[in-house]
C-alpha positions as CSV (number, residue, x, y, z in Angstrom):
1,X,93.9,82.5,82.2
2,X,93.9,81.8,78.4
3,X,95.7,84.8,76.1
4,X,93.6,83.9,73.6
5,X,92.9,86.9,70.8
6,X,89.3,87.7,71.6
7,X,87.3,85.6,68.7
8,X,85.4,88.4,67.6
9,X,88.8,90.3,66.9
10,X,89.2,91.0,62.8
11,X,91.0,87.8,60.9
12,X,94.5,87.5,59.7
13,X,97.5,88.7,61.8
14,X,97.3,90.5,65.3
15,X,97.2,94.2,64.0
16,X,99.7,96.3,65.6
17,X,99.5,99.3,67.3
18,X,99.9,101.8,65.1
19,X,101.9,105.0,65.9
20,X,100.2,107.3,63.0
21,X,96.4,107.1,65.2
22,X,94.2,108.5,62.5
23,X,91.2,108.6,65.1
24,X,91.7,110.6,67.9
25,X,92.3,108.9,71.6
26,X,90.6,110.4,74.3
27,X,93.4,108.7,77.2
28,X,97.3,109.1,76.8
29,X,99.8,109.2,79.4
30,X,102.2,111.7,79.9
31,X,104.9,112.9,82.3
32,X,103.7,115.6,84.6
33,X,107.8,116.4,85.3
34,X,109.5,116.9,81.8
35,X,106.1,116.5,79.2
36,X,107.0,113.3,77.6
37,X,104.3,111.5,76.3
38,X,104.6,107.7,76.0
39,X,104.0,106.2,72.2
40,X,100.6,104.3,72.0
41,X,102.8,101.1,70.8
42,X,104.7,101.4,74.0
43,X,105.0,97.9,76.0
44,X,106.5,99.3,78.7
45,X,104.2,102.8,78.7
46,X,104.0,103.1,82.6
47,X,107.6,104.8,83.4
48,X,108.7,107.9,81.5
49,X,111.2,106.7,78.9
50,X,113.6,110.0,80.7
51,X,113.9,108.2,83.6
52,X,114.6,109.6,87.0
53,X,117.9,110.7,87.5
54,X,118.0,114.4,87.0
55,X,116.2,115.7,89.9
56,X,112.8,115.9,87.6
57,X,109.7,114.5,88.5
58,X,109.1,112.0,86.3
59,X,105.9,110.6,87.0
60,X,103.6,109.4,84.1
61,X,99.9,110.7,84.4
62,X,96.7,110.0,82.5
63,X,95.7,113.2,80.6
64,X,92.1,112.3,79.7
65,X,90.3,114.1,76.6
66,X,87.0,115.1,77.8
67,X,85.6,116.5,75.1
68,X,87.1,113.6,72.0
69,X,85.7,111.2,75.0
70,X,82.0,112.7,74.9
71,X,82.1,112.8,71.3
72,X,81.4,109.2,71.0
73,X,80.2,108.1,74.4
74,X,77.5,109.1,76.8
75,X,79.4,109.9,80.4
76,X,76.0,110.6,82.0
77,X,74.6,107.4,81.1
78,X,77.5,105.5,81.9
79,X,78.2,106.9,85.4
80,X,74.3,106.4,86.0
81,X,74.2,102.3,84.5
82,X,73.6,100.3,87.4
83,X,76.4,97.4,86.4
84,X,77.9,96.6,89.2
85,X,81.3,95.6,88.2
86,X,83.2,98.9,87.9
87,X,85.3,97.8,85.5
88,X,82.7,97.2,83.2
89,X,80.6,100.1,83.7
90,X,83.7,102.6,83.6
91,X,85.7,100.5,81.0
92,X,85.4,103.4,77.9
93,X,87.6,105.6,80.4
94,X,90.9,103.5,80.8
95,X,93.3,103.4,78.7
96,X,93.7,99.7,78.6
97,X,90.3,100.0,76.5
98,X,92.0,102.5,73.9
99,X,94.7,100.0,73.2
100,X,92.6,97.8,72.7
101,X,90.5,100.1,70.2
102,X,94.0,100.3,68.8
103,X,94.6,97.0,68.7
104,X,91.7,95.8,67.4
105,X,89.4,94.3,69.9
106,X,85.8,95.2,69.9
107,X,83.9,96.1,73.1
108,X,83.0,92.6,73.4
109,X,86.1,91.6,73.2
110,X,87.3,93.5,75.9
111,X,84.8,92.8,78.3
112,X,85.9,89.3,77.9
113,X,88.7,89.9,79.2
114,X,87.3,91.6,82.0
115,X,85.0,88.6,82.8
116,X,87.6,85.8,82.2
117,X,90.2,87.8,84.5
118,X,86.8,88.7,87.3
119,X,85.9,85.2,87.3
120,X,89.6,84.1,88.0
121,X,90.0,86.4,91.2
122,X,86.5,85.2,92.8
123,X,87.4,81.1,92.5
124,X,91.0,82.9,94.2
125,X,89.4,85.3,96.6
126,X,85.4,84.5,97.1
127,X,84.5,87.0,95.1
128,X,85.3,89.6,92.3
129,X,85.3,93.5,91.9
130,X,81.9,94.8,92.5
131,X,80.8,98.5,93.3
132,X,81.3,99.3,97.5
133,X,78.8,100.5,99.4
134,X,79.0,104.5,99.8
135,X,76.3,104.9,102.2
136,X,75.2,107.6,104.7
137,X,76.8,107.1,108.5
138,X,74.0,108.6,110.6
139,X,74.9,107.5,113.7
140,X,78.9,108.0,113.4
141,X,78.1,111.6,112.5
142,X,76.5,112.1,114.8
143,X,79.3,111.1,118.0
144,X,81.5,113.2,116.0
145,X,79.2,116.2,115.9
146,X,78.0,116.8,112.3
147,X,74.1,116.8,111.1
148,X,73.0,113.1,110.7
149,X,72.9,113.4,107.0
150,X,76.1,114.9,106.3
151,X,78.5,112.1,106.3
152,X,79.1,109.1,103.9
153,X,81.0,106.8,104.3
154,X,82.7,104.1,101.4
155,X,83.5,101.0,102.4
156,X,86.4,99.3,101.2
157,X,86.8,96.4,103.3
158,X,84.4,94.2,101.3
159,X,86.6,94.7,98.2
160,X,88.8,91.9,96.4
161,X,91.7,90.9,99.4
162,X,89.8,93.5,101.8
163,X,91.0,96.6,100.7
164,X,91.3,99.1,98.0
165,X,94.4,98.4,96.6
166,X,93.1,95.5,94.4
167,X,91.6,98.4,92.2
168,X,94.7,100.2,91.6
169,X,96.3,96.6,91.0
170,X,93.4,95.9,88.6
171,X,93.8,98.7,85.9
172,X,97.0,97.5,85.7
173,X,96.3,93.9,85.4
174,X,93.6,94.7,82.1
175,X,96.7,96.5,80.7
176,X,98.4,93.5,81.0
177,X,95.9,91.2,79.4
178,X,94.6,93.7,76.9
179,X,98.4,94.1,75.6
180,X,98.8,90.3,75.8
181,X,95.8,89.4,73.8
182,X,97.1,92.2,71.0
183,X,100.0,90.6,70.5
184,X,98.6,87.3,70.6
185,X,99.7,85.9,73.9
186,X,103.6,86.3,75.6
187,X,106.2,83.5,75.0
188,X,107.9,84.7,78.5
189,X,105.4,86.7,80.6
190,X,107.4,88.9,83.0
191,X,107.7,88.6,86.5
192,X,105.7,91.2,88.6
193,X,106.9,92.9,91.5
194,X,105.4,94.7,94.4
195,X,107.2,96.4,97.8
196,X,104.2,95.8,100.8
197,X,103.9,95.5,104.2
198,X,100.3,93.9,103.5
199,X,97.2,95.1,101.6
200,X,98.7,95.9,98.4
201,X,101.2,92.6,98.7
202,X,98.1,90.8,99.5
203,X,95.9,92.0,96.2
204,X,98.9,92.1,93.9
205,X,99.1,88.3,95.1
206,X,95.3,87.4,94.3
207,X,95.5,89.1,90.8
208,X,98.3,87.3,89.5
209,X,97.7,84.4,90.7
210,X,94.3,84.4,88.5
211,X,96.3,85.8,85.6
212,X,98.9,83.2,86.2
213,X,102.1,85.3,86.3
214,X,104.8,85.6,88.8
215,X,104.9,87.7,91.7
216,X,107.9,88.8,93.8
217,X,106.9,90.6,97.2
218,X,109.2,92.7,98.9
219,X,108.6,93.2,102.7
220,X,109.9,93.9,105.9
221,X,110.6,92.0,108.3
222,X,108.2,92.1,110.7
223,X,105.4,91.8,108.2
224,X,102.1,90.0,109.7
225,X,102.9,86.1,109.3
226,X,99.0,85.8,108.4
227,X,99.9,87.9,105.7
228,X,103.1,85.8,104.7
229,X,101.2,82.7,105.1
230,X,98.1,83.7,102.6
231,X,101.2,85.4,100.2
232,X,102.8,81.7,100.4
233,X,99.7,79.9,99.5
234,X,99.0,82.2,96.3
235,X,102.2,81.2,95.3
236,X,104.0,84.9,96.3
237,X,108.2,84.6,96.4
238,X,108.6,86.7,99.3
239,X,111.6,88.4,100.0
240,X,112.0,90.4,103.7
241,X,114.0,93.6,103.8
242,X,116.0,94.7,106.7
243,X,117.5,97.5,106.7
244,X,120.9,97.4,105.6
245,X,123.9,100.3,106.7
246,X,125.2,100.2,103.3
247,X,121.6,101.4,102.2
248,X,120.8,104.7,101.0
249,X,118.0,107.1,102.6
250,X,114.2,105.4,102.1
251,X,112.2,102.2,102.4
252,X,114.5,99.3,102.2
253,X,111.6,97.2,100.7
254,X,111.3,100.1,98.0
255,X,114.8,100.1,97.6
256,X,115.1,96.2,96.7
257,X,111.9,96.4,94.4
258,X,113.3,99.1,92.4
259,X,116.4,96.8,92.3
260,X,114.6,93.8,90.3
261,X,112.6,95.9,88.3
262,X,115.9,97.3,86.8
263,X,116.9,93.6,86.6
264,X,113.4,93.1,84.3
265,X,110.4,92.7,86.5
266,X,107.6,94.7,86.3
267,X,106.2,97.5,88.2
268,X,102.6,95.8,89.5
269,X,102.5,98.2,92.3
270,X,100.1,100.9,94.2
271,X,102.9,104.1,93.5
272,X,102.3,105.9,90.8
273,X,105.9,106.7,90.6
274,X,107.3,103.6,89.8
275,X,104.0,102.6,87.3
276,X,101.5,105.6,86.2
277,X,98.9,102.9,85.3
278,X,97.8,102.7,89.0
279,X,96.2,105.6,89.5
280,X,92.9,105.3,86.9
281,X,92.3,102.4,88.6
282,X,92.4,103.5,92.0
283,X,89.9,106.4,90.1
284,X,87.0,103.9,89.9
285,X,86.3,104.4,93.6
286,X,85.5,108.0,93.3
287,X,83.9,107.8,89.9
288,X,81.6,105.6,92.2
289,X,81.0,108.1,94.5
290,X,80.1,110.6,91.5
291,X,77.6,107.9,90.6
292,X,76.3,108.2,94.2
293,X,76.0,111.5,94.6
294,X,74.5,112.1,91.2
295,X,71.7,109.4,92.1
296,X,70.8,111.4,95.1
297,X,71.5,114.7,93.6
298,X,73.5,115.9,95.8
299,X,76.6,117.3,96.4
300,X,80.0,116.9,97.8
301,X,82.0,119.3,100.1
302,X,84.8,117.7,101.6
303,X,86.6,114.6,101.0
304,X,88.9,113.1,103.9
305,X,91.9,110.8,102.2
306,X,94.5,108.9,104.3
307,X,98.0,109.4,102.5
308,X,101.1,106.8,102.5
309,X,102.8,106.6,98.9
310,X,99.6,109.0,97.8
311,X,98.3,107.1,95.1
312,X,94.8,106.8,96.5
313,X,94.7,110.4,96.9
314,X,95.9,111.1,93.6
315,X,93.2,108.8,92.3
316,X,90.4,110.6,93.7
317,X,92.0,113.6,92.6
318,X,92.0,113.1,88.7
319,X,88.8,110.6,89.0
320,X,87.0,113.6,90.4
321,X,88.6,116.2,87.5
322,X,87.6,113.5,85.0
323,X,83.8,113.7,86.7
324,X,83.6,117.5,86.5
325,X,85.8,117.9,83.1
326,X,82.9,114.9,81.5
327,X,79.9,117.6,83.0
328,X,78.8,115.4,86.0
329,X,79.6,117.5,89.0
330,X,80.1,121.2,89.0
331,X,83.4,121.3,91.4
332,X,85.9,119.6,93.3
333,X,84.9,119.2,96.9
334,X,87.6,120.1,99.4
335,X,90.3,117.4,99.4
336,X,91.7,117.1,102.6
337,X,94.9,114.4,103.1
338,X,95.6,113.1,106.2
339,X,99.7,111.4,107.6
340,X,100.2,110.4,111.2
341,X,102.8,112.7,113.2
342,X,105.2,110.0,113.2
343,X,105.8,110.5,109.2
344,X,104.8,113.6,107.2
345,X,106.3,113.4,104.2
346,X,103.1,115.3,102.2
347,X,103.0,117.7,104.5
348,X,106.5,119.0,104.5
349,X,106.7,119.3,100.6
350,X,103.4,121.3,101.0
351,X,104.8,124.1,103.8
352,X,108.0,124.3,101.6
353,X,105.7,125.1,98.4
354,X,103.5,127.4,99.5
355,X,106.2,129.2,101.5
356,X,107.1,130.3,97.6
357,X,104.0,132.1,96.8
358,X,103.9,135.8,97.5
359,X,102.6,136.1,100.8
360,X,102.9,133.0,102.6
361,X,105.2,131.7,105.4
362,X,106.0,128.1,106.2
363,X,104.5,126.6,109.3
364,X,105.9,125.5,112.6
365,X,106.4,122.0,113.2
366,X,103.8,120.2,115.4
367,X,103.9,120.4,119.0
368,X,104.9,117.0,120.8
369,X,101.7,115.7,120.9
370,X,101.4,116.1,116.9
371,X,98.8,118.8,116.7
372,X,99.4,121.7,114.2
373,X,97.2,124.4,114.3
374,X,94.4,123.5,112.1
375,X,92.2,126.7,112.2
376,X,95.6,128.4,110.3
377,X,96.1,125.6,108.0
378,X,92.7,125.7,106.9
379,X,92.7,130.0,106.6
380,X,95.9,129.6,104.4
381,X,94.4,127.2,102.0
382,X,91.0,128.8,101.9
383,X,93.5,131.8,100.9
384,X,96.0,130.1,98.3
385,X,92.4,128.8,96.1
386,X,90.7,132.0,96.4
387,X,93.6,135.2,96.3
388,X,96.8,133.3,94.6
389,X,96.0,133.2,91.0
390,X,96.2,130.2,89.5
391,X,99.2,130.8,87.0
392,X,101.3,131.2,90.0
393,X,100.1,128.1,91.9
394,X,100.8,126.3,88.6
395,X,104.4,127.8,88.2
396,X,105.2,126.8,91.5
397,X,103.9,123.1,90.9
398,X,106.3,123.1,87.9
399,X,108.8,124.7,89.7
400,X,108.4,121.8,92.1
401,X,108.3,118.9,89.5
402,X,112.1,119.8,88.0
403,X,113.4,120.0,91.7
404,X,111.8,117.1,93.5
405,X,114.7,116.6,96.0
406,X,113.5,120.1,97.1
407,X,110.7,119.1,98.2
408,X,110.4,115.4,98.7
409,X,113.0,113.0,100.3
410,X,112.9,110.2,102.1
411,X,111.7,110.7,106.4
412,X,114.7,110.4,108.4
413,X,113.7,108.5,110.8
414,X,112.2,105.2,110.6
415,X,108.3,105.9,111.6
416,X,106.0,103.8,113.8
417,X,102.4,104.3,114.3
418,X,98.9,102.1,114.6
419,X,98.5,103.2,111.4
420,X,101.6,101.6,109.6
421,X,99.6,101.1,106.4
422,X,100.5,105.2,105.6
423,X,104.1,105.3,107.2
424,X,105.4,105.6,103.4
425,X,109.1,107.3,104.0
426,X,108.1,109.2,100.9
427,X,104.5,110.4,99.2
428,X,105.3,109.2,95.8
429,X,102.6,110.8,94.6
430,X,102.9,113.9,96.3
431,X,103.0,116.4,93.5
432,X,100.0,115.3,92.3
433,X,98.0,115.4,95.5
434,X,99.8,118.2,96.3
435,X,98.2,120.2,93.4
436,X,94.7,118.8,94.0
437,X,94.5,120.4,97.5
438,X,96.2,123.9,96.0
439,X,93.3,124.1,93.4
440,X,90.2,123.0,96.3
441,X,91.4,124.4,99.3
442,X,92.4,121.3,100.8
443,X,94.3,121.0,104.3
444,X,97.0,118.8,104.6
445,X,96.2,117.0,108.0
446,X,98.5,115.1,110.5
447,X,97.4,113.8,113.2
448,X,98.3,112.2,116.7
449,X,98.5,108.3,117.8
450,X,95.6,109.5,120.6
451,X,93.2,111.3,117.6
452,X,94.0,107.9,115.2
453,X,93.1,105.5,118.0
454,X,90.2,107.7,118.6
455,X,88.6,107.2,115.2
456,X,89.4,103.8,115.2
457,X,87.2,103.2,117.9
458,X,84.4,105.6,117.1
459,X,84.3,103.6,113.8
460,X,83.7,99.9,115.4
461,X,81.5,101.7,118.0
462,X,79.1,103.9,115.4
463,X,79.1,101.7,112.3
464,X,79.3,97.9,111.4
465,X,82.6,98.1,109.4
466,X,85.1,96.2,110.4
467,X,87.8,98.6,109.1
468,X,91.9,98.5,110.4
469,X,93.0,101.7,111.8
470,X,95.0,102.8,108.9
471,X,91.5,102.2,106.8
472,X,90.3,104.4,109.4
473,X,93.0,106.9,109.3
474,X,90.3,109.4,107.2
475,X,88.0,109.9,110.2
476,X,91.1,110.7,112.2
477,X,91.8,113.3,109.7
478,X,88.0,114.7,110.3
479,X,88.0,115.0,113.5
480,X,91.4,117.2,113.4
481,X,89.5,119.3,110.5
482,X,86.4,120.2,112.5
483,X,88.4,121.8,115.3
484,X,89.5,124.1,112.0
485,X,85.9,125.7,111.4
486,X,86.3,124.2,108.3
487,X,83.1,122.2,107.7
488,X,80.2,124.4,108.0
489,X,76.9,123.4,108.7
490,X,74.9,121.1,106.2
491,X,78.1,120.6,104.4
492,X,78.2,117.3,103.4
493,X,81.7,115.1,103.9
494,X,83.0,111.9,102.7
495,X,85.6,109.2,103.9
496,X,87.3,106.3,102.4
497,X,87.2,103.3,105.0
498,X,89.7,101.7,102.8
499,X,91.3,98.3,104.5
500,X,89.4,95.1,107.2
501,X,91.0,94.6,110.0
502,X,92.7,91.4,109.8
């Protein structure tokens, strides 16, 4: 990859990024914990500057200006252009785009970049980012009991590295090449570091590989050798984690990632906590399902999305505010979230939050076989979105966000399940996800190893992707939800079939 300043950029000296903006941005990034926002000129913009070691929060978050953004761009038109690199077609919403605004680099100039860093990943990977299919699933709706029309299905297996996590990786990566083409190239590129049992390890290794940067993985022990080999011949330095007794409480991969990136390396991971930038995008995949929906006007009821670290979740989750904020879709859908019984880390920080607003009670913990009782979970959140006023759901989320050891800590026990892509010890992006369901009325689902195996089967049987059973983990999630009466008839429902089965 060359860092070459794009050569329509303005002569004379790399203009800096200025602090006094004259012309309003429509993309900054601020702390949803303590309200910092990060400087424009920032280099290192995707950690609040506060840090994390007084019980707050502090997770940076895009807040996106709908209103300075439609006064100089045309959402309707963009969402409906048929480009089929997401990156292009949704490039005026990142922020990577305003720095480069900033910086001085035209819109040429920045989809170079884009091109020169897509052409990179397909002579790496076979092929660059392109749109995924989100197509109807007659026949899986079908076995599962819904109307034939009512399901949709996206499918992320035929994304870069066969999953989804490439696109969170991605809106990092433009960051990355937009800031280095600013400043007119880096004379010591950091080192880039991810914590991965697979997927994310395994896209994080494709993308900087084609940006020519280094890449530490950290992973445990037992990680798939076909994944170690492939990491090893992108040029990966892996590093296994066992856990050690000296360790404290959490993911022993997480905790030696968070060690080298306070020795200098650089957040290129799929948790929002340790780099904000991953979430917009992660939000490409929805804004692609805005696209499809508003090509078949039609709408969108329910949305079904596996959680580990959350980030996914929490993409879909401002993607989908961003959709309806821009004019394109009236409301949310429903945002169900779905963790295995083995590891409920979402779920917990959700009983002990509503259990705060005036009225409600926590709920039991699951019976043995993992089953909660979905027909209650879905009358209390039906009941938090339409009686609890919103000023006190919002208080609470704040509440929440100065006292996250309240509600989030690390599972206790070390968790095991077919689905290990979501056995995150924590949600890292649980607040966020957290107040997406609270504002649509979204159950937080968990589910047995007999209901995951279930839908990993009826999703080789019914359709012909070849997804793994944590990519399936969503339908799992379904099929706990319609025991719930919560889908009513001709609602319409999407999943996220997210990783191939390797």
């Amino acid at each position: 990859m060359s860092p070459d300043y794009p050569p329509d950029a303005p002569p004379g000296p790399r203009p800096p990024i200025s602090r006094g903006i004259a012309a309003p941005v429509a993309s900054r990034l601020v702390c949803h914990g303590c309200g910092t926002v990060a400087a424009l000129d920032d280099t290192r913009p995707y950690r609040c500057r506060r840090g994390d070691d007084d019980n707050v929060d502090h997770v940076l978050r895009r807040a996106f200006d709908a209103a300075t953004f439609k006064s100089w761009s045309d959402a309707d038109a963009i969402f409906r252009d048929l480009e089929p690199n997401p990156f292009r077609k949704f490039r005026r919403l990142f922020y990577s785009y305003e720095i480069a605004k900033l910086g001085g680099i035209t819109d040429s100039g920045y989809l170079r970049i884009v091109d020169r860093l897509d052409a990179a990943i397909a002579g790496i990977d076979g092929k660059g980012f392109r749109a995924t299919p989100f197509a109807p699933q007659a026949a899986l709706a079908r076995a599962i009991g819904l109307e034939s029309d009512c399901l949709r299905v996206k499918d992320e297996t035929r994304n870069v590295s066969g999953s989804h996590k490439g696109r969170h990786l991605m809106g990092i990566m433009l960051w990355l090449e937009t800031l280095r083409a600013v400043r007119g190239g880096e004379d010591d590129p950091p080192t880039l570091a991810v914590a991965s049992c697979g997927n994310a390890a395994l896209a994080a290794a494709v993308l900087t590989r084609a940006a020519g940067r280094r890449l530490q993985v950290f992973a445990p022990p037992e990680a798939n050798p076909r994944t170690t080999d492939r990491l090893a011949e992108l040029g990966a330095e892996l590093t296994r984690c066992p856990r050690r007794a000296s360790d404290p409480p959490g993911d022993p991969c997480y905790l030696r990632f968070l060690e080298a990136c306070r020795a200098g390396a650089l957040p290129f991971t799929v948790q929002g906590r340790s780099n904000g930038l991953t979430v917009e995008g992660g939000s490409t995949l929805v804004w692609e399902v805005v696209a499809g929906v508003m090509a078949g006007s039609q709408r969108l009821d329910h949305l079904v999305v596996q959680v580990g670290g959350g980030a996914l979740a929490a993409s879909c989750i401002e993607g989908l505010r961003d959709a309806r904020d821009l004019g394109l879709v009236d409301r949310l859908p429903r945002i169900h979230t779905v963790q295995t019984a083995s590891a409920y880390p979402l779920r917990r920080a959700y009983d002990l939050l509503v259990s705060r607003l005036p009225g409600l009670e926590p709920r039991a913990s699951p019976s043995t076989s993992g089953a909660f009782d979905s027909a209650a979970d879905n009358s209390r959140a039906l009941f938090i979105r339409d009686e609890v006023p919103v000023g006190t759901v919002t208080e609470a989320l704040e509440e929440a966000a100065r006292h996250r050891s309240d509600f989030m800590w690390p599972w206790e026990t070390p968790p095991e399940s077919l689905a290990y892509g979501i056995l995150d010890d924590e949600t890292y992006d649980w607040l966020a996800v957290l107040g997406g369901m609270l504002e649509t009325g979204g159950v937080p689902l968990v589910v047995s190893e007999p209901v995951l195996a279930q839908a990993h089967r009826l999703a080789h049987d019914h359709t012909s992707i070849p997804v793994e059973p944590t990519g399936s983990a969503g339908l799992a999630g379904l099929l706990a939800l319609e025991t719930s009466n919560a889908i009513q008839p001709g609602e319409r429902v999407a999943l996220l079939f997210t990783g191939i089965e390797r």
